[in-house]
N, C-alpha and C positions, 0 to 999 in steps of 0.2 A: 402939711402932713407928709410924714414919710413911708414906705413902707419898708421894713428893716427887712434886710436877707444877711443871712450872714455867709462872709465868701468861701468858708471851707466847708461848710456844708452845700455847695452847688453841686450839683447834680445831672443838670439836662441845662443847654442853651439853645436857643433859636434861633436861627439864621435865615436868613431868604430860602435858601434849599432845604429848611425841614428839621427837625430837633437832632441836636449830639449829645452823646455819653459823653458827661463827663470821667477822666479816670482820676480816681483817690491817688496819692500816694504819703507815703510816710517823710515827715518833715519834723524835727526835733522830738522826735520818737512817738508822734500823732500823728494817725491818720488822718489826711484831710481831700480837701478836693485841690486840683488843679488850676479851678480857677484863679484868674488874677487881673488885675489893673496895671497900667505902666501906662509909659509915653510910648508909640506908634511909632514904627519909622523904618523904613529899609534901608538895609545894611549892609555892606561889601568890605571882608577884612575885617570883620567886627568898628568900621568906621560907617558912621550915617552917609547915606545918601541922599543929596542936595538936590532937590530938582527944582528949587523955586516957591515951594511949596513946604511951612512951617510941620511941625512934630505933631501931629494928633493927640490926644487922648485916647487910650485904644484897652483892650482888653488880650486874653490869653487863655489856651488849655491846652488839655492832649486829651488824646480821643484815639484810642489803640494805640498808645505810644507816638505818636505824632502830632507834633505843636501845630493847634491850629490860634492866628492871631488877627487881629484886625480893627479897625476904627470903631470906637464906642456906636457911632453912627448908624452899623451895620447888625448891632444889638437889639431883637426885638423882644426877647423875654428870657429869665432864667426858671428855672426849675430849682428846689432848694429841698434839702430834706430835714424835719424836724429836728430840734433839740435830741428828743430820744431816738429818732431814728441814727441820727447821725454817733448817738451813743453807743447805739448796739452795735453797730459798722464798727466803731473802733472799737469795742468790747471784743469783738467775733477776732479783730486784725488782731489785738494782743492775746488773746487765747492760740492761735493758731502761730503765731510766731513763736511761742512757748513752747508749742508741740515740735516746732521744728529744731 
């Protein structure tokens, strides 16, 4: 059994130090969350860094404009906002981009 999240509607993550904001932003003209999935790995030059040690599995977001990233491993829960909640967030972003 799985339990489905869906990743643009994330919200809050968990980490060892305590829950983050996730922040939304706009990506092919939807608002969504920042979370994401990738492969892990420190980086110098935009070239990996090798230290003997393979590419994780890892995760991603920002949290006040600030990428916070790290090993799936270090994931102990997400927080997700409903279908409709997650509708109204972007109902509210495309109302409000309209007015601007």
């Amino acid at each position: 059994m799985a339990f489905p999240v869906e990743m643009t509607n994330v919200t809050g993550v968990l980490l060892a130090d305590g829950w983050h904001v996730v922040d939304w932003a706009v990506e092919g003209g939807e608002l969504v969350s920042t979370f994401a999935f990738a492969r892990f790995a420190f980086t110098s030059g935009g070239e990996a860094v090798q230290d003997g040690r393979s590419v994780v599995a890892g995760f991603s977001f920002c949290e006040n404009r600030e990428l916070i990233a790290g090993p799936l491993s270090s994931l102990l829960a997400v927080r997700s906002a409903t279908a409709e909640q997650a509708e109204v967030r972007r109902a509210r972003s495309r109302e409000s981009a309209a007015v601007s």
